[in-house]
N, CA and C atoms as a LAMMPS dump frame, in Angstrom:
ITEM: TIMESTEP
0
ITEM: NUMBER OF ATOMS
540
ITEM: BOX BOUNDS ff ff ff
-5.0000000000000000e+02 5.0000000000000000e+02
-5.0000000000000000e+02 5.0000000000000000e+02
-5.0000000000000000e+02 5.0000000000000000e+02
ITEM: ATOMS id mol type element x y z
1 1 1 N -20.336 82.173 -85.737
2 1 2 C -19.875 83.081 -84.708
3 1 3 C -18.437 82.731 -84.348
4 2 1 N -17.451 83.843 -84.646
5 2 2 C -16.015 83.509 -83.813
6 2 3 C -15.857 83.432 -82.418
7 3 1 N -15.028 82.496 -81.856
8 3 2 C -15.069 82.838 -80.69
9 3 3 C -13.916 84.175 -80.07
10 4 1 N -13.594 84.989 -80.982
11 4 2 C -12.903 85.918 -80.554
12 4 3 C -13.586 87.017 -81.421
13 5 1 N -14.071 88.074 -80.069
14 5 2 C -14.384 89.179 -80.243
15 5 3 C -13.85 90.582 -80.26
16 6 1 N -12.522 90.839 -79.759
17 6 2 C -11.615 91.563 -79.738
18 6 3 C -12.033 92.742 -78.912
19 7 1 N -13.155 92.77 -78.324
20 7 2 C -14.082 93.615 -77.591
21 7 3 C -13.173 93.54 -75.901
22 8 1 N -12.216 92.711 -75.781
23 8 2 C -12.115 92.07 -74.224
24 8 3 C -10.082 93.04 -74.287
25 9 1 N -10.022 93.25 -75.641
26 9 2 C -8.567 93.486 -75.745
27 9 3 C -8.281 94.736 -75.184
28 10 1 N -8.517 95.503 -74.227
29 10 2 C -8.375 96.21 -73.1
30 10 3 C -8.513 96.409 -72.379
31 11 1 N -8.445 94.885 -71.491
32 11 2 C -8.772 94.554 -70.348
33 11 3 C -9.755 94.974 -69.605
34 12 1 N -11.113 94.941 -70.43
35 12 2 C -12.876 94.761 -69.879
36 12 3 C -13.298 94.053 -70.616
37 13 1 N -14.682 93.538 -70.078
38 13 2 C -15.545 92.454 -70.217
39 13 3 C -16.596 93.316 -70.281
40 14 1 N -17.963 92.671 -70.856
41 14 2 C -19.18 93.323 -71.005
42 14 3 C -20.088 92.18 -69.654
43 15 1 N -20.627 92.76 -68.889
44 15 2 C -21.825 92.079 -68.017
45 15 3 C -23.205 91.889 -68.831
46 16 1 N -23.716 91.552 -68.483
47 16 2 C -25.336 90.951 -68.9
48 16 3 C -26.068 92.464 -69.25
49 17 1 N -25.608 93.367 -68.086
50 17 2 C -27.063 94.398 -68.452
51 17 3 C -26.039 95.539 -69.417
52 18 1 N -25.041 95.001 -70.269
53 18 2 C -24.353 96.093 -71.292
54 18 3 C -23.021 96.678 -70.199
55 19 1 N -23.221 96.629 -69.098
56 19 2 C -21.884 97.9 -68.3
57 19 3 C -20.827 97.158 -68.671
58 20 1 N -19.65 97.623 -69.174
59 20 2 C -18.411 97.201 -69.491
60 20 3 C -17.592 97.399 -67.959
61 21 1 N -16.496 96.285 -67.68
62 21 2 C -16.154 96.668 -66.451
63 21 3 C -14.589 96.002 -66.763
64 22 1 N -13.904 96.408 -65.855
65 22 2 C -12.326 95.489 -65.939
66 22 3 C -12.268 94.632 -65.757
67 23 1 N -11.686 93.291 -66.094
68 23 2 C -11.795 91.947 -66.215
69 23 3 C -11.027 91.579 -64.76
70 24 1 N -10.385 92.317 -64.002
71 24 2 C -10.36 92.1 -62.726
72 24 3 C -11.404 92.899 -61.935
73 25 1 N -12.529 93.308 -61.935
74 25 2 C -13.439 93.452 -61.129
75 25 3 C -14.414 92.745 -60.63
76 26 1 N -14.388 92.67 -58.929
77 26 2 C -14.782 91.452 -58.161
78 26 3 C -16.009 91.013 -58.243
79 27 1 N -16.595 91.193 -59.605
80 27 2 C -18.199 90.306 -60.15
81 27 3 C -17.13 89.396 -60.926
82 28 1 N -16.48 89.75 -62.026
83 28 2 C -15.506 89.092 -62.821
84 28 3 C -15.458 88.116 -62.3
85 29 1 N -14.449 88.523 -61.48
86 29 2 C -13.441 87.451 -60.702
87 29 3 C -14.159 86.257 -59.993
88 30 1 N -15.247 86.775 -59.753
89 30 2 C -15.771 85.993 -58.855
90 30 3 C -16.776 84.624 -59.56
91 31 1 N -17.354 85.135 -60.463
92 31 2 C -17.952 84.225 -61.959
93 31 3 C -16.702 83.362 -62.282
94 32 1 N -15.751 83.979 -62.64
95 32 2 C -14.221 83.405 -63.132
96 32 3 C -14.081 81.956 -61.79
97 33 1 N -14.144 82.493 -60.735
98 33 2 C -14.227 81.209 -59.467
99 33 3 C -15.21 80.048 -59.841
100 34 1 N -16.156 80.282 -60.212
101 34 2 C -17.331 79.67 -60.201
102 34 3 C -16.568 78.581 -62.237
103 35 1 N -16.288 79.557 -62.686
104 35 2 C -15.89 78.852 -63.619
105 35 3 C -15.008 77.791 -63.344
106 36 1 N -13.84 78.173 -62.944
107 36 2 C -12.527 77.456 -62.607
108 36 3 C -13.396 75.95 -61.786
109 37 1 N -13.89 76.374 -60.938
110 37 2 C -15.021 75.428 -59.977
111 37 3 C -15.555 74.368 -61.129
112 38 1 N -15.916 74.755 -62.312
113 38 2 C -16.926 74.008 -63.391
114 38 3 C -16.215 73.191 -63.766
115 39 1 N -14.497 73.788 -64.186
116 39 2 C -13.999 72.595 -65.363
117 39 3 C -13.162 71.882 -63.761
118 40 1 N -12.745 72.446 -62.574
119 40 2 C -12.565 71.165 -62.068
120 40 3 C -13.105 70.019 -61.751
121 41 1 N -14.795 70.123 -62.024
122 41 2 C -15.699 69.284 -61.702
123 41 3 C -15.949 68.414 -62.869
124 42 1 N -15.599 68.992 -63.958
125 42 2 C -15.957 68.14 -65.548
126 42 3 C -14.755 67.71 -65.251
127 43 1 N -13.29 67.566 -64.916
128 43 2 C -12.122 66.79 -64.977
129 43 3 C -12.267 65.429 -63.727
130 44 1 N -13.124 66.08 -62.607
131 44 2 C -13.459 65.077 -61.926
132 44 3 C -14.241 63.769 -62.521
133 45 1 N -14.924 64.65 -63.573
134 45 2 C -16.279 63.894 -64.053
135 45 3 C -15.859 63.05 -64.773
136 46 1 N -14.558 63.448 -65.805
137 46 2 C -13.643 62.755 -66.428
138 46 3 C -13.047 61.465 -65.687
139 47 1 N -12.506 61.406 -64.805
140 47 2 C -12.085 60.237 -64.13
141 47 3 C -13.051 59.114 -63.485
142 48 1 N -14.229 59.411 -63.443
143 48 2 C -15.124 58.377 -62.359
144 48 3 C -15.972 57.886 -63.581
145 49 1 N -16.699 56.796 -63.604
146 49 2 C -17.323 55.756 -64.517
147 49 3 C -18.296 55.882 -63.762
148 50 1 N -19.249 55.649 -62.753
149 50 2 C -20.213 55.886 -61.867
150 50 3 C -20.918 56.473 -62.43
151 51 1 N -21.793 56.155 -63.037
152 51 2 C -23.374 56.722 -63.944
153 51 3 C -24.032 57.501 -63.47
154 52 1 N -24.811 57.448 -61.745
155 52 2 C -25.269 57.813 -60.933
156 52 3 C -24.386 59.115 -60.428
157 53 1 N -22.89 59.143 -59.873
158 53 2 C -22.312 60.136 -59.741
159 53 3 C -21.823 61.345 -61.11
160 54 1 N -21.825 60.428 -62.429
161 54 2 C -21.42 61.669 -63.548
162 54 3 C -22.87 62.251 -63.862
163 55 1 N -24.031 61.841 -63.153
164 55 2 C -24.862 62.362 -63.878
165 55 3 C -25.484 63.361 -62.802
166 56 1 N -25.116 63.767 -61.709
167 56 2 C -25.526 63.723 -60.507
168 56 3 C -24.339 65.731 -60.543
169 57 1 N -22.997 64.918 -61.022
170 57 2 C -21.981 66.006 -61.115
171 57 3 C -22.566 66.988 -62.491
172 58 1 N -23.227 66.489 -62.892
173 58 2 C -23.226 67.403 -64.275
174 58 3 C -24.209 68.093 -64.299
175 59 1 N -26.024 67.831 -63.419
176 59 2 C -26.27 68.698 -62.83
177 59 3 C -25.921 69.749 -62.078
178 60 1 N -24.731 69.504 -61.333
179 60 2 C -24.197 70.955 -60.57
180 60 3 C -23.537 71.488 -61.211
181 61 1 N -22.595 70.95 -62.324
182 61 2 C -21.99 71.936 -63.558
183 61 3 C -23.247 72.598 -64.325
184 62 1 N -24.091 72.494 -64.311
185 62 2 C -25.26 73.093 -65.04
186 62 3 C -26.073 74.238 -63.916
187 63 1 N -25.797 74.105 -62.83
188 63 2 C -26.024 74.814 -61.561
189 63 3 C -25.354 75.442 -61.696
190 64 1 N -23.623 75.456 -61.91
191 64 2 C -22.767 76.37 -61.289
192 64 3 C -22.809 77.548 -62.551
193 65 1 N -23.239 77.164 -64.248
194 65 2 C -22.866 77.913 -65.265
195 65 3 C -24.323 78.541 -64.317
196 66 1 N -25.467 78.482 -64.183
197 66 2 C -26.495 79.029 -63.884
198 66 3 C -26.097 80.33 -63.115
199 67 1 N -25.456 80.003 -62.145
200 67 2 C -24.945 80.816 -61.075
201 67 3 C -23.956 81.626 -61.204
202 68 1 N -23.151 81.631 -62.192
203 68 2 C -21.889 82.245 -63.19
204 68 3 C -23.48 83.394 -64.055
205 69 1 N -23.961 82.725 -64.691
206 69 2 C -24.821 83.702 -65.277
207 69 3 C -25.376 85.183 -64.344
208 70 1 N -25.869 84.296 -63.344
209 70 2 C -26.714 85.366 -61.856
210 70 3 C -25.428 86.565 -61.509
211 71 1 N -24.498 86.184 -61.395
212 71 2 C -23.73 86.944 -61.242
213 71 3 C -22.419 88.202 -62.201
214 72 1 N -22.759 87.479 -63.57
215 72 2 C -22.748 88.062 -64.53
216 72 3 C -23.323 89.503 -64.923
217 73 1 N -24.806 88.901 -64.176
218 73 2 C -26.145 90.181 -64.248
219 73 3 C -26.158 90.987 -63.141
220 74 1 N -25.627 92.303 -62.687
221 74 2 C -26.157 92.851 -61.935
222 74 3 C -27.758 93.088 -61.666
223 75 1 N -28.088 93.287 -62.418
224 75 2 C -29.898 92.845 -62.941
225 75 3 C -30.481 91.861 -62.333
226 76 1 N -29.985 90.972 -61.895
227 76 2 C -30.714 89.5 -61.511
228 76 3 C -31.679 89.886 -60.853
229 77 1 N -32.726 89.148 -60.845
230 77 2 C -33.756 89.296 -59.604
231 77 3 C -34.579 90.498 -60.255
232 78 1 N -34.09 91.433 -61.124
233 78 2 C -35.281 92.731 -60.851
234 78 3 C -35.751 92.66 -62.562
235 79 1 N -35.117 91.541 -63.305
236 79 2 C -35.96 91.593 -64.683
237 79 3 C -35.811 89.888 -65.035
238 80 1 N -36.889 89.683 -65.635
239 80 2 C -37.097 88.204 -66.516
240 80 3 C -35.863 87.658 -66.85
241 81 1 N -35.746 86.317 -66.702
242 81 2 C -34.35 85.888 -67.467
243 81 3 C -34.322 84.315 -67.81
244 82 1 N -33.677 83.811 -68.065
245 82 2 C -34.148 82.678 -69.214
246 82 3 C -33.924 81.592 -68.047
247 83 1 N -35.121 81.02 -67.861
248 83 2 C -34.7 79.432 -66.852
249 83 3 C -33.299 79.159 -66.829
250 84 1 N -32.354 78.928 -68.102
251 84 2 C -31.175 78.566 -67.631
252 84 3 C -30.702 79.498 -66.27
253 85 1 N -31.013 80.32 -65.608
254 85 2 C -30.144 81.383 -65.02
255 85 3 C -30.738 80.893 -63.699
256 86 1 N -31.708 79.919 -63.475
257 86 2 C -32.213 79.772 -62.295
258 86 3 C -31.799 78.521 -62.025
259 87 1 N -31.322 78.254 -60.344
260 87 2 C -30.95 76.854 -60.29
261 87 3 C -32.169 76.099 -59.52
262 88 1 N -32.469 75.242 -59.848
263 88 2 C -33.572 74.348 -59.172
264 88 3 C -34.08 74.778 -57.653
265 89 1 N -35.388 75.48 -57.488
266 89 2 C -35.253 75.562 -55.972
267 89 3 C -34.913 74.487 -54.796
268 90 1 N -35.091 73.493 -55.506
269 90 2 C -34.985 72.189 -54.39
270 90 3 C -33.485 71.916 -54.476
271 91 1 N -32.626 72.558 -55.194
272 91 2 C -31.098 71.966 -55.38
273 91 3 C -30.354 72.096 -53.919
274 92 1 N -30.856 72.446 -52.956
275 92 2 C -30.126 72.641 -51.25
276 92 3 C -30.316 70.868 -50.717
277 93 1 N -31.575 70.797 -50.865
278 93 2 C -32.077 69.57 -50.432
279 93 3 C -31.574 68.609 -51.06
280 94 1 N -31.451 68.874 -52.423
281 94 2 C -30.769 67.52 -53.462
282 94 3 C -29.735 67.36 -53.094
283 95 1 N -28.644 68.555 -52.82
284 95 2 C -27.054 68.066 -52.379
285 95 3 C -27.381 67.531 -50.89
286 96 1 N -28.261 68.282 -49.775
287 96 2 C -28.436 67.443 -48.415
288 96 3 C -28.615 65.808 -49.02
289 97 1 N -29.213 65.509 -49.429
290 97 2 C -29.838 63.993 -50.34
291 97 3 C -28.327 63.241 -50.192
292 98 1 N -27.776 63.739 -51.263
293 98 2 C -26.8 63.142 -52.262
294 98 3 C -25.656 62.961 -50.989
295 99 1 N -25.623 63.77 -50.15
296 99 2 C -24.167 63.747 -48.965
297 99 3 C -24.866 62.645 -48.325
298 100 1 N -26.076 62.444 -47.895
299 100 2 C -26.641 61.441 -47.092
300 100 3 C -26.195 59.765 -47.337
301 101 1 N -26.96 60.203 -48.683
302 101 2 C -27.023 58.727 -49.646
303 101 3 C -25.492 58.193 -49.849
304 102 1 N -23.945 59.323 -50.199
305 102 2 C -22.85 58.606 -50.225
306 102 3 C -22.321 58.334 -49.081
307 103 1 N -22.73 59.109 -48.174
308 103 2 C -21.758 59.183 -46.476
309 103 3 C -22.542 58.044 -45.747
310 104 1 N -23.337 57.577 -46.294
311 104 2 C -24.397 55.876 -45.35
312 104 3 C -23.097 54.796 -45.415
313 105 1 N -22.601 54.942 -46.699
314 105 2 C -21.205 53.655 -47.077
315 105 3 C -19.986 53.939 -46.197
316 106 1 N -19.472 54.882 -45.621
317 106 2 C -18.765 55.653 -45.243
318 106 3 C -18.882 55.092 -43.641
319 107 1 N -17.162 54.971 -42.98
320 107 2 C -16.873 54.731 -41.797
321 107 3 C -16.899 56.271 -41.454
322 108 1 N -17.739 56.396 -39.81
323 108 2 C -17.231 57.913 -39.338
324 108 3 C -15.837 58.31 -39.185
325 109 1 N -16.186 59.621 -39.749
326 109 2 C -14.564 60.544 -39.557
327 109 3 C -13.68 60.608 -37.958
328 110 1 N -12.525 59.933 -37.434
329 110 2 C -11.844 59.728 -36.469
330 110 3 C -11.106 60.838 -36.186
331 111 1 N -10.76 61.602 -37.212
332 111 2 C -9.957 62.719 -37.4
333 111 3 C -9.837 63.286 -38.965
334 112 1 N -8.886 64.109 -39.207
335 112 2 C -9.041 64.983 -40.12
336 112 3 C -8.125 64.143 -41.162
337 113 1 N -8.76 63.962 -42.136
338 113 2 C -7.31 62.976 -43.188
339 113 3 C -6.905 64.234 -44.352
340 114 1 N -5.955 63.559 -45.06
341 114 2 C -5.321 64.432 -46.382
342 114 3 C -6.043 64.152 -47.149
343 115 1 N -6.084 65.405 -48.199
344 115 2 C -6.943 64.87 -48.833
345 115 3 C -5.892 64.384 -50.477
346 116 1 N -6.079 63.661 -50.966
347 116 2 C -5.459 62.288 -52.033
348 116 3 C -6.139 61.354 -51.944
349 117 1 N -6.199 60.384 -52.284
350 117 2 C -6.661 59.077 -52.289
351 117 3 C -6.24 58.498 -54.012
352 118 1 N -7.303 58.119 -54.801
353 118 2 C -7.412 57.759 -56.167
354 118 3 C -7.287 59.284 -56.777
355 119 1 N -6.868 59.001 -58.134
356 119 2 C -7.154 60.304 -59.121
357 119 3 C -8.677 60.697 -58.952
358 120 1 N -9.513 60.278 -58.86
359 120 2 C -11.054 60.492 -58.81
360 120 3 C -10.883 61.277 -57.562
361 121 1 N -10.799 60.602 -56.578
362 121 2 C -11.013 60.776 -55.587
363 121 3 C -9.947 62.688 -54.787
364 122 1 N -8.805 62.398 -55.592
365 122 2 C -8.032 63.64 -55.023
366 122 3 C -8.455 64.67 -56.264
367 123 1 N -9.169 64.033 -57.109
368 123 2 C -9.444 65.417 -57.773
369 123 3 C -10.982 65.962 -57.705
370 124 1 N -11.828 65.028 -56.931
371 124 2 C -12.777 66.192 -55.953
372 124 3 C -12.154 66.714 -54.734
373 125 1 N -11.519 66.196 -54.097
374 125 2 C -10.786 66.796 -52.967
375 125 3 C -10.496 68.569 -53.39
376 126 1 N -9.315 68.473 -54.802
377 126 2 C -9.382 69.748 -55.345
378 126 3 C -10.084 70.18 -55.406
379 127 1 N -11.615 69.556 -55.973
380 127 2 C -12.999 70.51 -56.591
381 127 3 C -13.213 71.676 -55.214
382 128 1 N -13.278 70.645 -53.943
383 128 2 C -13.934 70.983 -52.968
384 128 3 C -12.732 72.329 -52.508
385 129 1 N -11.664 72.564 -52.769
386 129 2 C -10.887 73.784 -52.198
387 129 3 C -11.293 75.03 -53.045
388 130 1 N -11.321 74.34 -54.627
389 130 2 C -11.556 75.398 -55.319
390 130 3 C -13.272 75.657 -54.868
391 131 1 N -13.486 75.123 -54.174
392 131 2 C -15.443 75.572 -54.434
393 131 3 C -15.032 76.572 -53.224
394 132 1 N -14.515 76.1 -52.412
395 132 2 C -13.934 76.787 -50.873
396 132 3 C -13.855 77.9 -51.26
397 133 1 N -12.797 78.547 -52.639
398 133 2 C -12.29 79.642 -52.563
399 133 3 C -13.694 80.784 -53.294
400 134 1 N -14.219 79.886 -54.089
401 134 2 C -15.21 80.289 -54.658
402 134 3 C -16.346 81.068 -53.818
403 135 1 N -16.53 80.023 -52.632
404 135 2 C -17.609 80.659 -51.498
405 135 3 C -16.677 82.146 -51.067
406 136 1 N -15.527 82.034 -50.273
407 136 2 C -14.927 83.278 -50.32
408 136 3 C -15.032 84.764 -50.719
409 137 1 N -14.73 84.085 -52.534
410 137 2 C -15.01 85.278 -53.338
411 137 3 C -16.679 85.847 -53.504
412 138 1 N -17.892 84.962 -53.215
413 138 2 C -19.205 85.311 -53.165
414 138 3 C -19.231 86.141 -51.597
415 139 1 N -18.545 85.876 -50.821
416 139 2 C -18.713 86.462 -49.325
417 139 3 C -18.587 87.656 -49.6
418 140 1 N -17.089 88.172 -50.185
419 140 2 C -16.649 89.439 -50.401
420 140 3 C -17.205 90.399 -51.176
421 141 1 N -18.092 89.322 -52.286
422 141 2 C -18.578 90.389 -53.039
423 141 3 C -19.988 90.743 -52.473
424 142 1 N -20.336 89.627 -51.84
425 142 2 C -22.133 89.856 -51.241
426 142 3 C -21.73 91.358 -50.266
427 143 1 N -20.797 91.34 -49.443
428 143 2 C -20.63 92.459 -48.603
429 143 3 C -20.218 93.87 -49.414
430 144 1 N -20.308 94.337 -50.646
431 144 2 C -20.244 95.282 -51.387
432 144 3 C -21.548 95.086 -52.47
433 145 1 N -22.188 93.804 -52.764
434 145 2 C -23.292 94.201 -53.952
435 145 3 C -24.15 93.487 -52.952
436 146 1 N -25.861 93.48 -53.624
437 146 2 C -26.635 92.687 -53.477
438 146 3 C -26.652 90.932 -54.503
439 147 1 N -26.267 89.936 -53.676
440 147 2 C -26.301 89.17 -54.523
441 147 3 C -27.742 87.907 -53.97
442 148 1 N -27.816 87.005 -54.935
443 148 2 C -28.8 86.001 -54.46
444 148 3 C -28.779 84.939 -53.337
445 149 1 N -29.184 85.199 -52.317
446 149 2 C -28.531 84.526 -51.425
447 149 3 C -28.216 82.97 -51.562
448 150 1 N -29.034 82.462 -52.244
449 150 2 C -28.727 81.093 -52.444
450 150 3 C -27.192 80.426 -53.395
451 151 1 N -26.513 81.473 -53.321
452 151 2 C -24.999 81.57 -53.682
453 151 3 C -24.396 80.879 -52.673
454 152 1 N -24.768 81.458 -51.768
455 152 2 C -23.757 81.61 -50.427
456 152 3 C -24.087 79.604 -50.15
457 153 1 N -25.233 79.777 -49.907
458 153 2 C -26.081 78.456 -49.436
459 153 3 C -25.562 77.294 -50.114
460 154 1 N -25.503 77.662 -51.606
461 154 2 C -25.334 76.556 -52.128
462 154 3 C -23.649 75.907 -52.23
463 155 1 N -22.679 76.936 -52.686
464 155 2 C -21.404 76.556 -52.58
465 155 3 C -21.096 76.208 -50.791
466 156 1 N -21.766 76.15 -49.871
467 156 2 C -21.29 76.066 -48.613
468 156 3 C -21.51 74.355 -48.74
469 157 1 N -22.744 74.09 -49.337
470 157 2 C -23.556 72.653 -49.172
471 157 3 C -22.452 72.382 -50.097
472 158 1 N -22.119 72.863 -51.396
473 158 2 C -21.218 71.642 -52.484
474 158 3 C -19.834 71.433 -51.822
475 159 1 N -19.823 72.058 -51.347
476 159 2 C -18.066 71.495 -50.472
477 159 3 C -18.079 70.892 -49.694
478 160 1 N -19.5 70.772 -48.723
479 160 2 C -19.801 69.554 -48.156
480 160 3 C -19.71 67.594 -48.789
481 161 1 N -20.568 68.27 -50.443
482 161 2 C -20.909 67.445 -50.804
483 161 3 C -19.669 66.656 -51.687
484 162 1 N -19.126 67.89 -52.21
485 162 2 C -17.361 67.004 -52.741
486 162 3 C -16.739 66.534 -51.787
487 163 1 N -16.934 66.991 -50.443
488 163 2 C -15.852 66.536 -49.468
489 163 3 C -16.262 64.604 -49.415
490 164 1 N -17.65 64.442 -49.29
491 164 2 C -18.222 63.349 -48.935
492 164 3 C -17.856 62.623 -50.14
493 165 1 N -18.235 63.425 -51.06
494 165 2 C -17.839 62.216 -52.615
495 165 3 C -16.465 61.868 -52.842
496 166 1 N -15.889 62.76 -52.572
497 166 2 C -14.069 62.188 -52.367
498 166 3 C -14.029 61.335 -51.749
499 167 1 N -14.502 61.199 -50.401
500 167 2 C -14.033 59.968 -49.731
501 167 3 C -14.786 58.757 -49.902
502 168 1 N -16.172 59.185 -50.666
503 168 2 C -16.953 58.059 -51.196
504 168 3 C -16.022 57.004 -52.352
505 169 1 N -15.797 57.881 -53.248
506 169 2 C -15.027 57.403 -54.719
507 169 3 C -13.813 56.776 -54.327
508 170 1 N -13.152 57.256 -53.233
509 170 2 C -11.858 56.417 -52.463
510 170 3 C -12.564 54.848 -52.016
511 171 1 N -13.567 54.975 -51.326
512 171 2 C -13.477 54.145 -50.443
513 171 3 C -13.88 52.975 -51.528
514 172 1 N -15.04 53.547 -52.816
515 172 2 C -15.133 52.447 -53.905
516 172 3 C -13.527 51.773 -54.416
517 173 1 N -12.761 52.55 -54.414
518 173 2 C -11.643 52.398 -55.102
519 173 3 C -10.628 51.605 -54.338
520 174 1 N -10.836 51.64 -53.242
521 174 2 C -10.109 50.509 -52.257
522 174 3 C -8.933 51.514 -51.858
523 175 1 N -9.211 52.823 -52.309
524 175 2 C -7.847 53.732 -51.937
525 175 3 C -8.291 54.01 -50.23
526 176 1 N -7.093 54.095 -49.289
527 176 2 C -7.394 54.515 -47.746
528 176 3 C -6.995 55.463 -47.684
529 177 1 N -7.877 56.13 -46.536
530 177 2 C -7.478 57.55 -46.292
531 177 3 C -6.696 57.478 -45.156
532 178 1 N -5.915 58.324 -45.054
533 178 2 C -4.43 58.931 -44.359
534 178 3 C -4.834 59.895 -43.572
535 179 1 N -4.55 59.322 -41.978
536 179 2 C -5.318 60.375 -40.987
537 179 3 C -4.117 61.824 -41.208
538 180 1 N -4.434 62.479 -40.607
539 180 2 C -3.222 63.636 -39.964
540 180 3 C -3.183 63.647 -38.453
């Protein structure tokens, strides 16, 4: 299989249930978020050695392609579709878990810091803006389509949960955070 189909060379894309649409239309775009979201999280994943955290991150890259799929499909929800397309029902609770378990190591927040620290560490900081913008683009589109609500739910919890792992991976790293 090539990976070039020449099908995209007038600026549309094909969705899941066949409708061809413009590659700026706000399902697109908004999958496209969720993407951008994926490889900043595999570049994060790239920098940290932490067994427990790359394996932990690569479940939610496997969440987020899930959720790139759901939204791919206008269809979702009203026909069969292949487990990959479903994300774990318990995955709300797993990120509640996972913020718990890194933020126990963690001095309370005094104020609002920058976010930088280590390369690890400032490049979940990024993850967590781009997930930011990502929730955004699911807001805008939930208020024009029907989408799955656990969209909304879940990118609200992962920006929680990058926020906490940034400052987790700092604080392993001996990097300090910088109030504002």
């Amino acid at each position: 299989m090539k990976i070039y189909t020449r099908t995209g060379d007038s600026g549309e894309t094909g969705l899941f249930n066949g409708r061809r649409v413009a590659k700026d239309n706000p399902r697109v775009a908004t999958y496209g978020e969720l993407d951008e979201l994926n490889a900043a999280l595999g570049l994060a994943r790239s920098l940290i050695s932490d067994p427990e955290i790359s394996k932990t991150l690569v479940e939610i890259q496997k969440d987020l392609f899930s959720m790139g799929a759901q939204l791919a499909d206008p269809d979702f929800g009203e026909k069969k579709r292949s487990p990959k397309f479903y994300v774990p029902e318990n995955r709300i609770s797993d990120l509640e878990h996972w913020i718990d378990h890194w933020e126990a190591e963690l001095a309370p927040l005094q104020s609002f810091i920058l976010p930088g620290g280590s390369q690890a560490g400032a490049s979940l900081h990024l993850a967590r803006t781009v997930c930011r913008r990502a929730e955004r683009h699911v807001v805008s589109l939930s208020q024009q389509e029907k989408l799955p609500p656990l969209l909304l739910t879940y990118l609200n919890r992962l920006s929680d949960f990058l926020f906490v792992l940034a400052r987790y991976v700092n604080h392993k790293a001996n990097s300090s955070e910088i109030p504002w």
